[in-house]
N, C-alpha and C positions, 0 to 999 in steps of 0.2 A: 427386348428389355435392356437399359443399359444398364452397363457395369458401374458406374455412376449413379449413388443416391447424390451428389449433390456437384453440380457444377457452374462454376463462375467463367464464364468465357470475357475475355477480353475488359475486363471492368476497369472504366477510367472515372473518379472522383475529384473532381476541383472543389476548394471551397476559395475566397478573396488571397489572394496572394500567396495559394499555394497550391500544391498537385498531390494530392493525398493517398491516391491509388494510382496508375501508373499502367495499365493494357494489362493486369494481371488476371492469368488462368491459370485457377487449381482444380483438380475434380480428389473426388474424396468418396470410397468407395465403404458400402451397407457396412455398419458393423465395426471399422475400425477406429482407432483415435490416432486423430489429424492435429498434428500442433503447427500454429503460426507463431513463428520463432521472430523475434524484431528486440533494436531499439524503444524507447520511448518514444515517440513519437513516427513511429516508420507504418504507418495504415493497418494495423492490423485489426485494432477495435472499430476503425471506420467500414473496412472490405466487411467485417461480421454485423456491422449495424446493418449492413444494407443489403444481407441474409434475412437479417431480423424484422428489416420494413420501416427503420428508423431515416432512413434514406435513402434514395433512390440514385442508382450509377447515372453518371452523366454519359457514360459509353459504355457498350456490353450485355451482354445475356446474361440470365439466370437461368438454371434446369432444375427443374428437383424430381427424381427419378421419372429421369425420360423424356421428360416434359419441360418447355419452354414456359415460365409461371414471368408476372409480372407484379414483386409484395410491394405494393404501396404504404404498407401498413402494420405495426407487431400485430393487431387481429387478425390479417390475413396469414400472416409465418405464423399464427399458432394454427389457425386454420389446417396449413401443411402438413401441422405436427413438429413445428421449427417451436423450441424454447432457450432463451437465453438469458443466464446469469452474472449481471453485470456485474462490474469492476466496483462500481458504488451502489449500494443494493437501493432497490428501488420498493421500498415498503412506508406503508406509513406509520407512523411512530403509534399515536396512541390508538390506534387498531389494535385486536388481537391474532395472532397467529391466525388460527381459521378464518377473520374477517380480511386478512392478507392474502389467502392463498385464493380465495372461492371472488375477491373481486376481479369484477367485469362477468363472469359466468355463475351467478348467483343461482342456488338451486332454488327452484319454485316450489309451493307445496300447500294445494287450497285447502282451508278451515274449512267445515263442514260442507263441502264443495263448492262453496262460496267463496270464500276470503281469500285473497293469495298473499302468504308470506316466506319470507326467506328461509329456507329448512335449515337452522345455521347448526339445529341438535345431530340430524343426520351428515349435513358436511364436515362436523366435528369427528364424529364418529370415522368416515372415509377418510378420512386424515389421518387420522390414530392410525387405523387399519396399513397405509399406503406408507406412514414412516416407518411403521416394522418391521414391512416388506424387505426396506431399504437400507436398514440398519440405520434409520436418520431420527429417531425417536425425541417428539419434541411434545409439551403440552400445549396443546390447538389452544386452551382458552388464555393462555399468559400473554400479554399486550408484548410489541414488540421492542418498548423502552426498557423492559425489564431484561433484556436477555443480552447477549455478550454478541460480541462480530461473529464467531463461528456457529453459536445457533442460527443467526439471522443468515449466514449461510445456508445453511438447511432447509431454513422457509423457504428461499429464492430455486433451491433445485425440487421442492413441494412443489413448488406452484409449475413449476414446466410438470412432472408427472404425474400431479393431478389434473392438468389439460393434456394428458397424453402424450406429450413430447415424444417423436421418435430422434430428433435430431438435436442433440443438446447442445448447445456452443457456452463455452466457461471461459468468461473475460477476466484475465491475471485474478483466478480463484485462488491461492495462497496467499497474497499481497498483506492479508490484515490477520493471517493465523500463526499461532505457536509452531514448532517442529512436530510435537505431538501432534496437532491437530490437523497438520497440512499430511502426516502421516494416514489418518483416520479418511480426511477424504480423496487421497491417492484410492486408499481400495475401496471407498465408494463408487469411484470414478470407473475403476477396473471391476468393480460389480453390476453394473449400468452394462457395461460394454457385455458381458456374458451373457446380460439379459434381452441383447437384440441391440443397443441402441447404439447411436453413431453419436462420437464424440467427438466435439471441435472443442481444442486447448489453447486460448491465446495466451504466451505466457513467454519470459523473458530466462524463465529459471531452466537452466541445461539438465541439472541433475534429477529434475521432474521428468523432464522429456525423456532422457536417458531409461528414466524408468519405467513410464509406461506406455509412449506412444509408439506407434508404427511409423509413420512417413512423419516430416518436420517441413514445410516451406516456411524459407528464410526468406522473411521480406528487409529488405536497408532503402528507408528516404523516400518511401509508395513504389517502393518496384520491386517484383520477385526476382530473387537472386540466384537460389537454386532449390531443389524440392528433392530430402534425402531419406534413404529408407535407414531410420536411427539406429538399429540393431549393426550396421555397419559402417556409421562414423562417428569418429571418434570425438569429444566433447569441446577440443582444444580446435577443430577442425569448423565445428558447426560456432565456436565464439567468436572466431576470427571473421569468417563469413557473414557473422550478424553486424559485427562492428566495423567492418572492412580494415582490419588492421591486426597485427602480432597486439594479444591481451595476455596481460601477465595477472595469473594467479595468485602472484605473493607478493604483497606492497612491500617495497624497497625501504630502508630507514636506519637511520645511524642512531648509535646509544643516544639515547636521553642522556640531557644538559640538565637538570631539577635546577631552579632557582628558587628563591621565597615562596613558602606559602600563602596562595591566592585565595583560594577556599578552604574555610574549616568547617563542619559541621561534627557541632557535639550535644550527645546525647538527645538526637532527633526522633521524639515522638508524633506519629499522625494518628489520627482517627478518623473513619468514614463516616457515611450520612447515618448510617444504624449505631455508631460510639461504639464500634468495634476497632480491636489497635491494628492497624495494618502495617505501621511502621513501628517499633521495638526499640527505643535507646539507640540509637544508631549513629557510630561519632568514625570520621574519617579524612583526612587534610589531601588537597592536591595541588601540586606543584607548580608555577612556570613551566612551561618546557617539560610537561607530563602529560600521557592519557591514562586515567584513572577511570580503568570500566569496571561496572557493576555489571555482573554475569548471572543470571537467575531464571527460572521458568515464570512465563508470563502471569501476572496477578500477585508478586509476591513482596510489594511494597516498594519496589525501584525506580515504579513511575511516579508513584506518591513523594519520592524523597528531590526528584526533576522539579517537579510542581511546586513544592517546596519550595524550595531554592530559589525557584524563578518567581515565586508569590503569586501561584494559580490555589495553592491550598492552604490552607491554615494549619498554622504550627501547633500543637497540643503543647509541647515542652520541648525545650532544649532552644539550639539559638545556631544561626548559621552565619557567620565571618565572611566578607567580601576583603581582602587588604587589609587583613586586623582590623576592622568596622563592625559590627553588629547590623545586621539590616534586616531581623528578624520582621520588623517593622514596616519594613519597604512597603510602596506602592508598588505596583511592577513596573511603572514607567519609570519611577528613581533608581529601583535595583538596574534598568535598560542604562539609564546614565552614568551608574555607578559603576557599570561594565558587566554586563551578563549579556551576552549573548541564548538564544532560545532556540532549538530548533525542534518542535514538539513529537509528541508520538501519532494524533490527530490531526494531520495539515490544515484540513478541510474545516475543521471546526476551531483551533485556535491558528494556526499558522495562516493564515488568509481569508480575505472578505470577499467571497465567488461571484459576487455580482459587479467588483470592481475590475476596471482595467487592470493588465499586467504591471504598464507604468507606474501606476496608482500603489499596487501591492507592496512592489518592489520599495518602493516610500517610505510605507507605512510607519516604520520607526524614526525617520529622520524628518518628516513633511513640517513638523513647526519651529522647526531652525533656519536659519540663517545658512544656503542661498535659498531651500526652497520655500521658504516665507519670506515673507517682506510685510514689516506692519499687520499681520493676521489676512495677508494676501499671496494666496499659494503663487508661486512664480512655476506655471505649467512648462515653460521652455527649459527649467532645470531640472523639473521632475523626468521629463521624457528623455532630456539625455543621458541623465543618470541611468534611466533606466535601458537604453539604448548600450551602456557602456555596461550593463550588466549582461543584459541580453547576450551579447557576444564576449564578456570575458568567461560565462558560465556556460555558454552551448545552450541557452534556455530556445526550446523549439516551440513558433505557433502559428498560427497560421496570418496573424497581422500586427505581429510585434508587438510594440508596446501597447497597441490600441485594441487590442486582444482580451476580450473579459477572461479573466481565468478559470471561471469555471468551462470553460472551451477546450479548455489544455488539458492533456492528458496526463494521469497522476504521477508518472514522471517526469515531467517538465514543470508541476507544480512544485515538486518537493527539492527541483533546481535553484527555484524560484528562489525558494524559503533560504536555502541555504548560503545562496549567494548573497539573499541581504545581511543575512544575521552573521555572516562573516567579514562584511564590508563594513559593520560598527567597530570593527578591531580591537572588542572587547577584551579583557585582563581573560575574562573566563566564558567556556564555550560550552553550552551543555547540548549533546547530541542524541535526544533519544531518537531510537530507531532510525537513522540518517538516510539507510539504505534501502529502506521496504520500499518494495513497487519498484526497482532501479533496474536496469538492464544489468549486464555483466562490465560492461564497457564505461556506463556512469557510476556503476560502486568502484571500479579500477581508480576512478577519477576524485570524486569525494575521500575516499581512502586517502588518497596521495594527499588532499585539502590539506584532512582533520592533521598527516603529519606536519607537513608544510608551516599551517599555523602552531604546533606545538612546536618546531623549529625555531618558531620568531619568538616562543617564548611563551607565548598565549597555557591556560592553562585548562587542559578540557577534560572534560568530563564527560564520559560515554556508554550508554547505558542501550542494548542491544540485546535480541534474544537470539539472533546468531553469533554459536560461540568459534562458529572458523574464524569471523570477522574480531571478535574480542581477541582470542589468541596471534594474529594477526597483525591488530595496530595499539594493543595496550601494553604499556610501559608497566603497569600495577594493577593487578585484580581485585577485587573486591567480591566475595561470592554472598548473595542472600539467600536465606532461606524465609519463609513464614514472619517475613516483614524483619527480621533479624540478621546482620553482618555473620558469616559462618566464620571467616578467613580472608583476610588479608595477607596479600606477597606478591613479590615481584612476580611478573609474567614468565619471567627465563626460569620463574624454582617450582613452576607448575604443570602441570600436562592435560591434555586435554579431557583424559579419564577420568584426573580426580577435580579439577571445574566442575565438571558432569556429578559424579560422586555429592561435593559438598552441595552444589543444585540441589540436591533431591534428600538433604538434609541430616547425609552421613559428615560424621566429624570426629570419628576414631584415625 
């Protein structure tokens, strides 16, 4: 019997103008959790798609305990007992929960021994029963448009343990969750494992690893780098190895220069689709040469005041100032003119069009100006090398450049993307939700240095984050919410990171 529930010998993956896996062998033994530590774009989620059956190695074996398997197929890896939770969950929206978990293996169940229909009362029922097990408790009949990122989390690790999963792989599974909740499923993750099951962690976050895996292989650029046992190195040791380079934890930045006020926002009221307030009178000016972060736990009106701004939401009351302008008004392509930069919390959904090229994406705010229009005729030879000169001033990684549909790219090289255009309009004012999520250690080192860089030249940005290392960090001025409500306002240097946390959660004695 081998020592080995799951082994990748020699696996090499090309795909058009690139080498994605690289002769990499890991073996991963019954029972432990195995993180593959990378860059964005460095194979990690391709070497586990082709665990999963999503594709097949162009060189290399697969073992799965003991055994030489060939998965052409996700039905054949679940076959194995192989289930895997992707990076971008893979449900469909107006399903319900139990109509998510039980497709493709529908339980049968004949009417008076006649009829066959779907027992969907009974796989309701297995459901309940299997989330409680789990501590993952979710209502089987709620459709999947109704529920948040971290329940639909929960359905995608349902569906591996309701087909029996013994070998779980978790594709960057914190990417889209709060501190809290990335907390809740750390010890689900370490409950799994007690329970038998073999855990694969693709994940770029060190201080997860740190926490609960055993071995780590560091893959950089499709090639394994080194494979360490985590309990004895050090975190400063496994970043450097990821990034191949000295990473500094603490972005470098000289006092803030404030000039005029760019953005005003006074007494900003929102309201949701149910005419519930989620925003509360909320009025706050930011600077030139300022970052002005809103610090808050996630849902608590900060992405409503983004959207705002940028004219994704409707204003209830109050009025928001561009250069002493009123643009309450705006269309959002006038606010884009008027100088607002965007970089959203959603990429996928507002920050880019996934069936376009990269070249295309990269465009998208500037394609009906003058060069790359002519006459209402796109001039493609300026689109590409725009985007060509983005590509390499951003480090955007794909595997055929500009001609590369984005939805191909991996979610950090997407949110590159994003950022690199929305920084190349050299807009007065930059709004950065979530800038960093889904980012290696190496590309938030990088972005960081951006957002100060452009508050350098004056720009004036606005940064709304639910990591508060990162607010404490690169914000010149805090701004803490609670319950759709400003708690406090202050400079970054009269704060600490206790009472950020503190007012967070809605204390303000």
């Amino acid at each position: 019997m081998s020592e080995y529930i799951v082994e990748m010998r020699n696996i090499t993956k090309r795909f058009p103008g690139i080498v994605a896996n690289d002769d990499i062998t890991i073996q991963i033994k019954k029972g432990e959790i195995y993180a593959l530590l990378g860059e964005n774009g460095a194979g990690k989620s391709t070497l586990m798609s082709m665990l999963f059956g999503m594709y097949e190695p162009d060189e290399g074996e697969i073992w799965i305990r003991g055994e030489k398997v060939n998965i052409d197929s996700p039905n054949f890896a679940t076959k194995l007992n192989i289930g895997m939770v992707h990076q971008h969950f893979k449900l469909v929206e107006n399903y319900t929960i139990a109509e998510n978990i039980i497709l493709g293996i529908e339980p049968i169940k004949k009417y008076l021994g006649l009829f066959s229909h779907v027992d969907l009362k009974g796989a309701t029922e297995n459901i309940a029963r299997l989330s409680r097990k789990y501590g993952l408790e979710v209502d089987p009949s709620k459709k999947i448009e109704d529920i948040n990122v971290s329940m639909q989390q929960r359905v995608e690790i349902l569906k591996m343990l309701y087909r029996e999963a013994e070998i779980l792989i978790f594709d960057e599974p914190t990417a889209v969750l709060t501190p809290q909740e990335i907390d809740f499923l750390l010890e689900i993750i370490e409950e799994l494992k007690r329970g038998g099951k073999t855990i694969i962690l693709i994940t770029h976050k060190l201080e997860e690893i740190k926490r609960i895996a055993h071995r780590c292989a560091i893959l950089r650029k499709g090639q394994l780098v080194d494979v360490l046992d985590v309990k004895n190195t050090a975190t400063r040791e496994m970043a450097n190895l990821m990034v191949g380079r000295e990473v500094s934890f603490k972005t470098e930045k000289k006092g803030a220069c404030f000039q005029d006020v760019v953005l005003e926002v006074r007494n900003l009221s929102i309201k949701n689709n149910d005419d519930f307030d989620v925003v509360k009178d909320v009025s706050f000016k930011v600077h030139g040469g300022e970052v002005f972060a809103i610090a808050g736990v996630s849902g608590n009106g900060q992405v409503e005041i983004a959207d705002a701004i940028a004219g994704l939401t409707d204003i209830f009351q109050g009025e928001v100032l561009l250069n002493g302008k009123d643009i309450s008004n705006y269309s959002i392509r006038k606010r884009t003119v008027e100088g607002i930069s965007y970089i959203p919390e959603d990429r996928q959904t507002y920050g880019l069009i996934l069936d376009f090229s990269l070249a295309e994406n990269l465009a998208l705010k500037e394609y009906y100006k003058e060069p790359f229009n002519h006459n209402g005729l796109l001039n493609r030879n300026v689109i590409n090398e725009y985007g060509e000169g983005l590509i390499h001033k951003y480090d955007i990684r794909s595997s055929q450049g500009i001609k590369t549909q984005v939805r191909q790219m991996s979610g950090g090289n997407q949110q590159k993307a994003i950022i690199g255009r929305e920084i190349e309009l050299k807009s007065s004012l930059m709004i950065f939700v979530q800038p960093t999520r889904g980012l290696d250690i190496g590309a938030i080192e990088n972005i960081q240095r951006m957002i100060i860089e452009e508050r350098d030249k004056g720009k004036a940005i606005l940064l709304i984050s639910l990591e508060l290392d990162e607010i404490m960090n690169i914000a010149d001025t805090i701004g803490v919410i609670y319950n759709g409500e400003i708690q406090k306002i202050a400079s970054a240097d009269a704060l600490t990171t206790n009472e950020v946390g503190e007012f967070m959660m809605g204390v303000t004695a």
